[in-house]
N, C-alpha and C positions, 0 to 999 in steps of 0.2 A: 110659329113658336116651337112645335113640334121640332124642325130641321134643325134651330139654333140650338137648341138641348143636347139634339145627339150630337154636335159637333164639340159638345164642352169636353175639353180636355179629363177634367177629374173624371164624369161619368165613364169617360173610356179608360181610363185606367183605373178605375175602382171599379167598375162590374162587368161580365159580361152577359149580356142580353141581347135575345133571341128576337132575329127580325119580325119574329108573328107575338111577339109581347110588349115591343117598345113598346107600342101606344099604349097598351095597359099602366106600364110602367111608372112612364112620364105621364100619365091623366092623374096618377096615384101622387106622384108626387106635385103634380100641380094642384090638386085640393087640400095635401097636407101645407102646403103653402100658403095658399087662400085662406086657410084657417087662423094661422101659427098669426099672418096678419092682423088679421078682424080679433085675434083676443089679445093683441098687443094693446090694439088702438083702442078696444073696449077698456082694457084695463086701465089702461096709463095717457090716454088722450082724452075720450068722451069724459071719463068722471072726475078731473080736477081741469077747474076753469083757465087758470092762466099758466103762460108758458114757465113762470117759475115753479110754479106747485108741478106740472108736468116733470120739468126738467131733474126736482127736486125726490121726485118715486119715480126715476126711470126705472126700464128694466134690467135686471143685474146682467145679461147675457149682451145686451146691446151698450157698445160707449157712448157716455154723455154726446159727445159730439154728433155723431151717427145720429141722435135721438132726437136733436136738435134740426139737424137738416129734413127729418122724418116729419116733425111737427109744423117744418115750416112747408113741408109738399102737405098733409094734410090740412093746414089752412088757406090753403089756393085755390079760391073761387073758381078757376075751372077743372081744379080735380072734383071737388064738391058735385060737381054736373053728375 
């Protein structure tokens, strides 16, 4: 995951960073991710039951659609594992 980060075009033209920090960098940015996640899904998935009431308080930054595809990876029995 490390390799495919640094090769993302944005991060290389929006910052420069110093070969003894990526990994700092990218760890940093990889748990603000893991987060931003787990209180999406906290918010707007676990606490209303069905896909309407979900669909219907999405969150303002994500589109409807986007939210929808999101709810149907989170109800797949082998993401659940």
């Amino acid at each position: 995951m490390y390799e495919i980060l640094m090769s993302c075009v944005y991060v290389q033209e929006k910052f420069i960073i110093s070969e003894k920090g990526k990994r700092a960098v990218f760890t940093h940015i990889n748990d603000a991710w893991r987060r931003y996640k787990w209180y999406i899904k906290r918010l707007h998935f676990g606490k209303y039951p069905t896909m309407k009431e979900q669909l219907k308080h999405h969150p303002q930054g994500i589109p409807e659609h986007h939210f929808k595809q999101l709810i149907t990876y989170w109800k797949n029995t082998i993401v659940q594992v």
